[in-house]
C-alpha positions in Angstrom: 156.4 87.1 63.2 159.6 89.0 63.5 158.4 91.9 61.3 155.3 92.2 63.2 157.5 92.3 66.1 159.6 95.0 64.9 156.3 96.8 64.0 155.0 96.6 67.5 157.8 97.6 69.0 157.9 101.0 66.9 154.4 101.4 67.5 155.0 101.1 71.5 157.9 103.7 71.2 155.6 106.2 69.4 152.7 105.6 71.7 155.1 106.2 74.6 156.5 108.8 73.4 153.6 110.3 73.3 152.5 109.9 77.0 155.7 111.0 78.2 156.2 114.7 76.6 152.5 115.6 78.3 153.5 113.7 81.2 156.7 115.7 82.0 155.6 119.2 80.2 152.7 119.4 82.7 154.9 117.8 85.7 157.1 120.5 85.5 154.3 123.3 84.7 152.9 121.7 88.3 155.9 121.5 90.4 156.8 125.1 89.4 153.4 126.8 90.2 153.3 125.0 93.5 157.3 126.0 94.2 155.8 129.8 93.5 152.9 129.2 95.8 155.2 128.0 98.6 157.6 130.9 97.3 154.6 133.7 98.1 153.4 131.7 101.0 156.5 132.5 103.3 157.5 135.6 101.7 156.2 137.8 104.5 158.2 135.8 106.9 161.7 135.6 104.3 161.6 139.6 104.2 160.6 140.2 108.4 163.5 137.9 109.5 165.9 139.2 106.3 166.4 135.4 105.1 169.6 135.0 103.1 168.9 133.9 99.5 171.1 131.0 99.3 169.0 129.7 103.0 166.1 130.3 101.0 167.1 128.9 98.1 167.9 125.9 99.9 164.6 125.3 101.7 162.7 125.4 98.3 164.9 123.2 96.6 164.7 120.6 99.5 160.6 120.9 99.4 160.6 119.8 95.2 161.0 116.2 96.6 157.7 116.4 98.3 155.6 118.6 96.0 157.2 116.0 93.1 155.9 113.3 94.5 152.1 115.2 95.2 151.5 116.3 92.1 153.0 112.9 89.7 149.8 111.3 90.1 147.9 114.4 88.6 150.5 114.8 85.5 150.4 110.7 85.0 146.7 111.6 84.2 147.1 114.7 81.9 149.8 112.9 79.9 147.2 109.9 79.1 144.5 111.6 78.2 146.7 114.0 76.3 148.3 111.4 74.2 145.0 109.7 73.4 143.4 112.4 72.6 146.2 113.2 70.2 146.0 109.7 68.5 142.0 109.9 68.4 141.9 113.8 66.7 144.3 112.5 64.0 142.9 109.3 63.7 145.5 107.2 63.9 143.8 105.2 66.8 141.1 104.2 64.3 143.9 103.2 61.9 145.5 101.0 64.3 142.2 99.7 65.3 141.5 99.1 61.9 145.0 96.9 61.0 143.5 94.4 63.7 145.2 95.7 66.6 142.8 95.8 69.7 142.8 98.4 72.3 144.3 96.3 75.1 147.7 96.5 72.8 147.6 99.7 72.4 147.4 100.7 75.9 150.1 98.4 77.0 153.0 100.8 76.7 150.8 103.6 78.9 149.8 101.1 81.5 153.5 99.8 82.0 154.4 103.4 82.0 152.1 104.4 85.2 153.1 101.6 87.4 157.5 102.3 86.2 156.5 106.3 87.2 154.5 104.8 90.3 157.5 102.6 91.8 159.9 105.7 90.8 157.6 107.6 93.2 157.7 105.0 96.0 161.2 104.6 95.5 161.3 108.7 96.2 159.2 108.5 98.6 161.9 106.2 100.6 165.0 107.5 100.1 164.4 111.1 99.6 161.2 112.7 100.8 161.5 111.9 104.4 165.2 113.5 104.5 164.7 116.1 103.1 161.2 116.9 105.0 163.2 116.5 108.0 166.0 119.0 106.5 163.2 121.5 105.5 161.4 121.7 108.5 164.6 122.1 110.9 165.3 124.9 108.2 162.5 126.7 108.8 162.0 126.6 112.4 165.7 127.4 112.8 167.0 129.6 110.1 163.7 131.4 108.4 160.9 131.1 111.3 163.7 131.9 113.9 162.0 129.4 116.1 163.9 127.2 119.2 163.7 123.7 118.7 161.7 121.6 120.7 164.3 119.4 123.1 162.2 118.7 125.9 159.2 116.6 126.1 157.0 115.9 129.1 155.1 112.5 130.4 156.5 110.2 128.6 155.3 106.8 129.5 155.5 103.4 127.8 155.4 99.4 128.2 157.8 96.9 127.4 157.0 93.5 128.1 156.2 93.4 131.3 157.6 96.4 132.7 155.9 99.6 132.7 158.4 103.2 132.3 157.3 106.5 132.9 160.0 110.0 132.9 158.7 113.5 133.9 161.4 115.4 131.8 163.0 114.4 129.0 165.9 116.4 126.9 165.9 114.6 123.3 169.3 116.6 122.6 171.0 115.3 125.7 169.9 112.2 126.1 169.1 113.0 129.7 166.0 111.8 131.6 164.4 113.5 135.1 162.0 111.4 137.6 161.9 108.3 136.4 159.8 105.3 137.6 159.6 101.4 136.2 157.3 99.4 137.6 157.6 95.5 136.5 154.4 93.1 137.0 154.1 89.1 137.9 152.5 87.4 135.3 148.7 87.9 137.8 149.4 91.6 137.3 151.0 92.1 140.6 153.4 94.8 140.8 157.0 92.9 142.4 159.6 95.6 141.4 159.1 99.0 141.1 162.1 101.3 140.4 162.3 105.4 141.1 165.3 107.2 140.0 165.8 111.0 140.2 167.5 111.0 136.4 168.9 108.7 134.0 170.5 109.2 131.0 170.7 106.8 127.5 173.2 105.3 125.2 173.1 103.0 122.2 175.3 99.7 121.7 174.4 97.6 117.9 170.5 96.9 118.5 170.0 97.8 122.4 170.2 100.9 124.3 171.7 101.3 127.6 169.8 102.7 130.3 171.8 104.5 133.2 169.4 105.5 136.1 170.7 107.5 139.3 170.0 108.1 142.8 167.2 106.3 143.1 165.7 103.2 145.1 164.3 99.2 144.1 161.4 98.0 146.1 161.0 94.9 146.3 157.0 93.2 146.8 156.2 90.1 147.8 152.9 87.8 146.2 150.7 89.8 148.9 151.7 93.1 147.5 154.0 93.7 150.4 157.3 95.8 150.3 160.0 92.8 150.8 163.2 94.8 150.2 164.3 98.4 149.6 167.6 98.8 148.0 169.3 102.8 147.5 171.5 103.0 144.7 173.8 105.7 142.8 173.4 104.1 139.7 171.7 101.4 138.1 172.1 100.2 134.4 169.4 98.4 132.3 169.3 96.8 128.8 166.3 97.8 126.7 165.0 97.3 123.3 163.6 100.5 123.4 165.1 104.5 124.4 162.7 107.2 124.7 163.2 108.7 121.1 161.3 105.7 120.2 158.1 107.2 121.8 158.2 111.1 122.1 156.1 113.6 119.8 157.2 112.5 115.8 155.8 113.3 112.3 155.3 110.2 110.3 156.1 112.7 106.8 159.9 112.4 107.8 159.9 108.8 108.1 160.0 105.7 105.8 157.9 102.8 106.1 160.9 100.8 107.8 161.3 103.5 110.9 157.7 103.9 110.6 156.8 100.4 110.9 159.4 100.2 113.8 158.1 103.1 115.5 154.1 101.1 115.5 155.7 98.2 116.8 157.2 100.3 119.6 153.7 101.8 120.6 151.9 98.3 119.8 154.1 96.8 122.3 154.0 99.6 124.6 150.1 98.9 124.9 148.9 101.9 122.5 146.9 101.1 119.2 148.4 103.9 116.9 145.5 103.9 114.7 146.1 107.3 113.2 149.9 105.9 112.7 148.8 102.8 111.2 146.7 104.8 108.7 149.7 107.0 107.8 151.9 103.6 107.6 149.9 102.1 105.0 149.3 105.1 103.1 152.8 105.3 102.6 151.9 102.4 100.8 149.3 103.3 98.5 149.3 106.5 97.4 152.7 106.5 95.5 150.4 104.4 93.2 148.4 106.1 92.5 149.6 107.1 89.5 148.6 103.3 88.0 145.5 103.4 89.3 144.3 106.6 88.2 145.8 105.6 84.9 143.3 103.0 84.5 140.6 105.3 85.1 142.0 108.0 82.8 142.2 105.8 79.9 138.4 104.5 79.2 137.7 108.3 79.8 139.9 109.2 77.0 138.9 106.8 74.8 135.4 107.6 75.1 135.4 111.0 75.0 133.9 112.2 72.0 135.6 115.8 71.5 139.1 115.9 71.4 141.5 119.0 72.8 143.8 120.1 75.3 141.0 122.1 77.2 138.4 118.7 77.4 141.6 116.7 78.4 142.4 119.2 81.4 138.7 118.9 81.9 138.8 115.4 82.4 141.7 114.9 84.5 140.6 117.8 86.9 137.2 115.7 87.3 139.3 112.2 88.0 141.5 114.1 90.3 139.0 115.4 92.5 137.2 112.3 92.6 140.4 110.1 93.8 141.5 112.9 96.5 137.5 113.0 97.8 137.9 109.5 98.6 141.8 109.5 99.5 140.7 112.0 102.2 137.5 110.3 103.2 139.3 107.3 103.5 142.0 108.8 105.8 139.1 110.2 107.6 137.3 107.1 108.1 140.3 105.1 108.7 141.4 107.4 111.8 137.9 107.5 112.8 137.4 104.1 113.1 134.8 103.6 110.9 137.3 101.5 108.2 140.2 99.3 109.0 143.2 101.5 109.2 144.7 98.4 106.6 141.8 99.4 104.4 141.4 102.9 104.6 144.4 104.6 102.7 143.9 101.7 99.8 139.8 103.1 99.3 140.7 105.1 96.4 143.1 102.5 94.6 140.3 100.3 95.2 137.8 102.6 93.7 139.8 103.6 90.9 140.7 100.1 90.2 136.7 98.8 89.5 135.4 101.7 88.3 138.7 101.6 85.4 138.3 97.8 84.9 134.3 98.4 84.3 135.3 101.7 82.0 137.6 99.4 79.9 135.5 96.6 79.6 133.4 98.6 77.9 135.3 100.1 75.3 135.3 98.4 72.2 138.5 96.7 71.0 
């Protein structure tokens, strides 16, 4: 039992090793064509606004994050069928078939693979996409677009329990707030305080934020809808869950799932349904694993595959691509549209990949 042990354990090294030098050959072939795509697409704009080279330098290098994680899921699939078709062209597949050892054994080490490479994604995903997205994009609009950035947002209106805001002006850098107006309801729907301030400004203390509103007045209205009490005031302080970054313009790219999920709850509570941000939420989710699930597609097409070579492995993997990013983007689609549950949606092509693998493998012969 031990020796057989040992034996398996050599075999699962060589069949990993295998996977991984196609796996991180044609990861880096991919991230550096798309780096020289991004490289040529802004090099109009580099030479008009006479970018240094170190700022440009620095803008590509934070974008690798994001086109790293893209293009895994592609280079998980040309490193399987690679390797396979490797071990089937020298036949050492059929040898190890042919010492008893069925296919589910063999593809253990490749499987195991996929989903270590697909939580390394999420995990990348987390902690350094989003920051660096953020870094990127301020880079460009600042330093190589030679753009203003956008400080003051218009109309911003949410609810919070039972009290409705609304501010005119808002400047995100300064933290100050123009025309304000609260409006609380009785549990019938019945306004009985409504609040109108000229400005206001923010501050945060551990979990709550600090509202300062000034020069403004408090009405107050009886059952009948009456004005019971008006009340001037220089300034007025208020403790909220909530400040207004929580609910001006945002791109879901430079957020985790945490600020994300924070961010929903914020609308949800507001009275919005974010649908399109609950679709971006939980593809968050699933598409960092992709790189499993197209794995298990990838490997019944490999083992099936009658002609072995490089060019009917790229072959392959182009045609499993395509198919998973048709129904990644028609699930997006169809989530924002309403047509699936946004909880559904972004998980269609995991889902797909995950039957149409399982049926694929059932069929191969052990």
């Amino acid at each position: 039992m031990t020796v057989v042990k040992s034996i398996m354990k050599i075999l699962n090294r060589y069949i990993l090793k295998q996977f991984i030098r196609p796996f991180f050959y044609t990861l880096l072939a991919f991230v550096g064509i798309l780096l020289i795509a991004n490289v040529f697409e802004h090099l109009k704009t580099l030479l008009k606004n006479k970018v240094s080279l170190l700022t440009a330098l620095q803008y590509f290098l934070l974008t690798t994050s994001s086109i790293l994680a893209q293009v895994t899921p592609v280079a998980v699939l040309l490193g399987v069928i690679f390797s396979l078709n490797q071990l089937t062209k020298y036949r050492e597949l059929m040898i190890m078939k042919a010492v008893g050892l069925n296919i589910s054994k063999i593809i253990v080490p490749i499987i195991y693979s996929s989903l270590f490479i697909s939580l390394g994604v999420f995990g990348l995903n987390e902690l350094l996409v989003p920051p660096c997205i953020q870094k990127a994009n301020m880079l460009r609009l600042t330093k190589i677009e030679k753009r203003s950035i956008k400080s003051i947002y218009e109309n911003i209106s949410f609810k919070y329990a039972n009290q409705f805001f609304y501010i005119k002006v808002y400047n995100s850098q300064t933290r100050e707030m123009s025309t304000l107006q609260m409006i609380e309801q009785n549990p019938d729907k019945t306004v009985s305080i409504r609040i109108d301030a000229s400005s206001g400004k923010w501050e945060k203390y551990n979990n709550e934020y600090e509202w300062t509103l000034l020069d403004g007045i408090t009405r107050r209205f009886n059952p009948h809808g009456e004005v019971q009490n008006i009340e001037k005031f220089q300034e007025l302080k208020l403790i909220l869950k909530y400040s207004p970054e929580d609910f001006r313009e945002i791109n879901p790219e430079e957020m985790n799932i945490f600020s994300l999920f924070d961010y929903i709850t914020s609308l949800k509570e507001s009275g919005y349904y974010p649908r399109d941000m609950l679709v971006d939420f939980y593809q968050k989710i699933s598409f960092p694993f992709a790189s499993f699930f197209i794995t298990l597609v990838g490997i019944p097409f490999a083992l099936h595959s009658k002609r072995s070579g490089k060019a009917t492995g790229f072959g392959m993997s182009i045609v499993i691509a395509f198919i998973y990013w048709v129904s990644m983007s028609l699930g997006l689609a169809w989530g924002k549209s309403s047509v699936l549950p946004p909880q559904f949606a972004p998980f269609l092509p995991n889902f797909i990949c995950l039957m149409l693998g399982t049926y694929l493998l059932h069929g191969v012969r052990s």
